[in-house]
C-alpha positions in Angstrom: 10.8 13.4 15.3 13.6 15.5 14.1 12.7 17.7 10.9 15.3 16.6 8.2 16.5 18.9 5.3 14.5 18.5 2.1 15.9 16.3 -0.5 18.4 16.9 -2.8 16.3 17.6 -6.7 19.3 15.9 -8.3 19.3 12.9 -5.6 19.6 9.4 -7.2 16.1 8.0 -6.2 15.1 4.3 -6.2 11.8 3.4 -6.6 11.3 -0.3 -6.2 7.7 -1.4 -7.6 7.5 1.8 -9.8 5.1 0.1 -12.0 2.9 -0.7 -9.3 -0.1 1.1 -7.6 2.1 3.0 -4.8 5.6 3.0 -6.9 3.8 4.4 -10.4 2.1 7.1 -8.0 5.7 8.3 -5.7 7.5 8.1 -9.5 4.4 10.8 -11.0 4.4 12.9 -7.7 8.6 13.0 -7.1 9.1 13.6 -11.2 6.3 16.7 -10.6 8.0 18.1 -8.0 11.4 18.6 -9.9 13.2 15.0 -9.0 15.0 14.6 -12.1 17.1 11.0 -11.4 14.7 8.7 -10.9 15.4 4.9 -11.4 13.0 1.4 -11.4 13.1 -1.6 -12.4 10.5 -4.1 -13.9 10.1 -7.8 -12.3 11.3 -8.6 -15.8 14.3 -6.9 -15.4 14.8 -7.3 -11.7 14.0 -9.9 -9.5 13.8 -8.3 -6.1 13.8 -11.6 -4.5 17.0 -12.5 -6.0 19.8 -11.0 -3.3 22.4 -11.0 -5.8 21.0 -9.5 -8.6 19.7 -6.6 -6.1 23.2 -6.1 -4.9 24.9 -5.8 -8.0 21.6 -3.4 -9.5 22.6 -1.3 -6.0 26.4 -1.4 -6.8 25.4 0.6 -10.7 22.9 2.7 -9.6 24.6 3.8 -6.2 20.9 5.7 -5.2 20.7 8.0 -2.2 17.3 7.6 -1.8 15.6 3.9 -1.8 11.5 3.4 -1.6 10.7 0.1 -0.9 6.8 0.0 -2.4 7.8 -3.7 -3.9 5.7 -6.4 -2.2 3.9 -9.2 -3.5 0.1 -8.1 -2.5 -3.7 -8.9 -2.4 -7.2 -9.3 -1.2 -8.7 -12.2 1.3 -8.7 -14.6 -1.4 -5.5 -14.7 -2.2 -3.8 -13.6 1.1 -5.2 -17.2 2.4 -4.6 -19.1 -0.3 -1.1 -18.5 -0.8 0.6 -17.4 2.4 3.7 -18.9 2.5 4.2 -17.3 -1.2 3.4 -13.9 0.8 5.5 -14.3 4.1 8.6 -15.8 1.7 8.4 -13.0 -1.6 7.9 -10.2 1.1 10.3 -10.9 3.4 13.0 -11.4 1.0 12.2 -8.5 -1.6 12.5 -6.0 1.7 16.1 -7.7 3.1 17.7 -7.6 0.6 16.4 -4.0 -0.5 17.7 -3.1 3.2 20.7 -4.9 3.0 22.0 -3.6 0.0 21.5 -0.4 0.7 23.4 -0.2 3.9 25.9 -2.0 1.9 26.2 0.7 -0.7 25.5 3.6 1.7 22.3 4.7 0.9 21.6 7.7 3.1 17.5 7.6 3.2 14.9 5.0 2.9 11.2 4.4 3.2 9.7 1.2 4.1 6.3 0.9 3.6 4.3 -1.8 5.4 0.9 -1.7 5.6 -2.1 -1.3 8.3 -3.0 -5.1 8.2 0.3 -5.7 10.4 -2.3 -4.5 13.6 -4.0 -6.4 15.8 -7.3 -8.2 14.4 -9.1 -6.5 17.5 -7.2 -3.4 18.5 -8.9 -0.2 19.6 -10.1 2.2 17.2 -8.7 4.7 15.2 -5.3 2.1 15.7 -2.4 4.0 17.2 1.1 3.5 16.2 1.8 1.3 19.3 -0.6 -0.8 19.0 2.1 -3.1 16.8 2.7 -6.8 18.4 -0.5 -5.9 21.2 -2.6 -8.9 20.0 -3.1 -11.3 17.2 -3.4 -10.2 13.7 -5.7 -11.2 11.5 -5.7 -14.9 10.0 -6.5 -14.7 6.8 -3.9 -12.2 6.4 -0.8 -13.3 9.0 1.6 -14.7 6.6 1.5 -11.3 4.5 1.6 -9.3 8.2 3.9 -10.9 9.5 6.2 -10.2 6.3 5.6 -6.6 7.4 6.2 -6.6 10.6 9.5 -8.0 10.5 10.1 -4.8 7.9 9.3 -2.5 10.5 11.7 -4.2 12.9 14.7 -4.6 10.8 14.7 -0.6 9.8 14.6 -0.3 13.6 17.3 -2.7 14.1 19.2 -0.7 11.3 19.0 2.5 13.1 20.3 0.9 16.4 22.8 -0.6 14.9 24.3 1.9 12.0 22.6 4.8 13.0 21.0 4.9 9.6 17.9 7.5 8.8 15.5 4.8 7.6 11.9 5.0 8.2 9.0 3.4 8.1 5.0 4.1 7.3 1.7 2.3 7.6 -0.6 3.3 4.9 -4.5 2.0 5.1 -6.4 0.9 2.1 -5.0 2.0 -1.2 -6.8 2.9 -4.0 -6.5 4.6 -7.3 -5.3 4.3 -11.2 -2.9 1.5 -11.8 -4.3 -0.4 -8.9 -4.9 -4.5 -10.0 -8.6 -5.2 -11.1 -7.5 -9.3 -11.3 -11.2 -10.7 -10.4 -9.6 -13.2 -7.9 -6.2 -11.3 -6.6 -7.7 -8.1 -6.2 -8.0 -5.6 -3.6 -11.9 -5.2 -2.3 -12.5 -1.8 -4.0 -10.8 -2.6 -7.6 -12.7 -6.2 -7.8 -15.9 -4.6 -6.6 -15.2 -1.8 -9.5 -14.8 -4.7 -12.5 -17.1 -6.7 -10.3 -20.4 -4.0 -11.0 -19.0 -2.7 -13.9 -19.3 -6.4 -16.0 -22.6 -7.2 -14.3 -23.7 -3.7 -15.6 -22.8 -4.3 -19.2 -23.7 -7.4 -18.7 -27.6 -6.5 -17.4 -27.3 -8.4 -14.4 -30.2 -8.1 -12.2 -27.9 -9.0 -9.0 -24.7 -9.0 -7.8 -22.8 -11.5 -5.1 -20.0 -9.7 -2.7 -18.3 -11.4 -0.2 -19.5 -11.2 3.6 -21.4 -9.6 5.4 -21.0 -5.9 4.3 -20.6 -5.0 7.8 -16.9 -4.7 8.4 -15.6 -1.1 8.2 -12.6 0.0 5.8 -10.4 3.4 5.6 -9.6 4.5 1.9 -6.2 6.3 0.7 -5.9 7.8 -3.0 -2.5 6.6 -3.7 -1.4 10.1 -5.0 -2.2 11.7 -1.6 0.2 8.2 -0.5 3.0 9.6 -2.9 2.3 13.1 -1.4 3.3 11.4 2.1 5.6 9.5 1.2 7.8 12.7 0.2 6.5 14.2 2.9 8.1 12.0 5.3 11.3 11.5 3.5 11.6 15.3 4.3 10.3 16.1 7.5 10.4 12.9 9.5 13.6 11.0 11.6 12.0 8.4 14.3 12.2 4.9 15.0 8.5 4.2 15.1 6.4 3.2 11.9 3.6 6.0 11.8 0.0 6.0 9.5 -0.5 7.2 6.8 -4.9 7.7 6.2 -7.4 9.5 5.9 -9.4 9.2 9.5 -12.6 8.2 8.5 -14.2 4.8 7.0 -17.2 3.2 6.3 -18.7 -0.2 6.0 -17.9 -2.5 3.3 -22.0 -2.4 2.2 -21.8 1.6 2.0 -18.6 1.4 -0.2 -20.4 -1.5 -2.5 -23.4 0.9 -3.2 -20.7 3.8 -3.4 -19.0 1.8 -6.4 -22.4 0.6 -7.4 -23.6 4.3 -8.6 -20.6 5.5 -9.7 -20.4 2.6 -12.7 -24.4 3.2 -13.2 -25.4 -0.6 -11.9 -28.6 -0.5 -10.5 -29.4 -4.1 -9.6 -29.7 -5.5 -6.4 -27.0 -6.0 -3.9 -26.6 -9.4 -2.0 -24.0 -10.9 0.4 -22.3 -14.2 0.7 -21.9 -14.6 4.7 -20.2 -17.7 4.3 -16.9 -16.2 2.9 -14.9 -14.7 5.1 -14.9 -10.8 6.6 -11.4 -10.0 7.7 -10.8 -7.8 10.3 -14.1 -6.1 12.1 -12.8 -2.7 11.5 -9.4 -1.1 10.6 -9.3 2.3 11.1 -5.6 3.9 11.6 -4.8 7.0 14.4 -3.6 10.0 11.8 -3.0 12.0 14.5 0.8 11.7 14.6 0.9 12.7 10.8 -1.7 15.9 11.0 0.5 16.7 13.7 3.6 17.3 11.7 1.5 19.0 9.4 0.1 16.7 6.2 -3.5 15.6 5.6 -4.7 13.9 2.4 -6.8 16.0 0.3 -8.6 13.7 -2.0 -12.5 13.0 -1.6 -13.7 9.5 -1.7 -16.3 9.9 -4.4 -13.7 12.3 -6.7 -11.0 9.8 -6.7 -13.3 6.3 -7.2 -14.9 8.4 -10.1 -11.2 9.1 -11.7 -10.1 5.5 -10.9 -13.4 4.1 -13.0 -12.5 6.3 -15.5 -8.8 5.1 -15.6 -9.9 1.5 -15.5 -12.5 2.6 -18.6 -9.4 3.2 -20.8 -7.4 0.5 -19.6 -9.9 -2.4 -19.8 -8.4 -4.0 -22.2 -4.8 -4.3 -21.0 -5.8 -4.6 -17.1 -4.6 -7.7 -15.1 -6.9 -10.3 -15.9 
């Protein structure tokens, strides 16, 4: 891990996904702390799939700085239903972000994977080099897999160019701008609309998936953006590392965690016969505490702010 000289204020920085949970958070935390040549592009705009187009988009902005948080994402549901969608938009969107950018030069870049490219059963907190111990995950593999092969190639590029790209693992995200779709959703944000409807609604129960027993690690996404600067500045090493908090609980605490902080009161059941991904996913921060950063954010503080975000954005949320 060689420290690395902090980056340039002026820097051309591409964000790609900067309307998206992670991208929206780096472009808020890198425009507060003085970055003042930031660039993004909507799907609309840009197709990251499209190699071309994100050649010729890398040839007219010439960034020096490229963060991949593009990726086509989502819970169980969709993750299983639509894998080869997952393995063939992520794998594309994150070559040809690479590729162009060694093309044009680009001097840093930040991959960012996630922690469902570990083993389905590897030991707990999840180290680092746990990567390609065991089998992942099946309802998620296709999406992993996508991820894993991003890890890889900014090794490969390092080894071959000598190129100071990196990569990090962040656990479960969380946080405003997040997608509250009530079938494409992340657990947390579909559990959030989930209780809040049956709340306004006067439900006297509500149905989550599982068993409530699997164990999950949270991340406010603006402690994400912190890290992901954080890196860019201070870290120079092959391997992908965590990004976390270092605690978790089960999937039945966070339920009645959401459940108070929308006021639902009603009963709580579980639907064992759909699935319960992996057992437990807790990610090894030690390598990140180490070099000196540790999210800040309580739990509890930043599900209330992210209920309160979704409150004003009801309307125009992902339906």
């Amino acid at each position: 891990m060689t420290p690395t000289t902090p980056l340039d204020r002026d820097a051309v920085v591409y964000i790609a996904g900067h309307r998206g949970l992670v991208g929206s958070a780096v472009w808020r935390h890198l425009e507060g702390r003085g970055f003042s040549r930031l660039v993004g592009h909507t799907s609309a705009e840009l197709d990251l799939r499209d190699r071309d187009a994100v050649e010729a988009m890398m040839t007219s902005v010439r960034p020096e700085v490229v963060i991949d948080a593009a990726a086509r994402v989502g819970g169980i549901g969709a993750n299983n239903a639509y894998p080869a969608d997952f393995l063939s938009d992520n794998l594309r969107i994150q070559v040809n972000l690479m590729d162009a950018s060694v093309a044009q030069g680009v001097e840093r870049f930040l991959f960012l994977g996630s922690s469902c490219i570990y083993p389905k059963f590897a030991e707990q907190p999840i180290r680092e080099d746990s990567l390609l111990t065991g089998a992942l995950e099946p309802t998620n593999d296709a999406y992993a897999i996508a991820k894993i092969a991003g890890v890889l190639q900014v090794q490969a590029l390092r080894r071959q160019h000598g190129l100071r790209y990196i990569s990090a693992m962040p656990t479960n995200l969380y946080g405003p701008g997040d997608n509250f779709h009530p079938h494409h959703s992340h657990v947390l944000p579909a559990m959030i609309r989930r209780f809040h409807e049956a709340a306004r609604a006067g439900l006297p129960s509500v149905t989550c998936w599982g068993s409530g027993t699997p164990r999950r690690e949270f991340l406010h996404v603006d402690d994400l953006a912190s890290a992901c600067l954080f890196l860019l500045e201070t870290y120079d090493a092959p391997e992908p590392i965590n990004i976390g908090v270092g605690a978790d609980m089960t999937i039945s605490e966070l339920a009645e965690t959401v459940a108070r902080a929308v006021g639902y009161t009603g009963a709580i059941q579980w639907d064992p016969s759909k699935p319960d991904g992996t057992p437990r996913k807790l990610l090894d921060v030690s390598r990140m505490s180490e070099l000196g950063w540790r999210a800040t954010i309580p739990f509890e503080e930043g599900l209330r702010s992210t209920y309160e975000w979704f409150l004003e954005h009801e309307p125009v949320v992902r339906r």
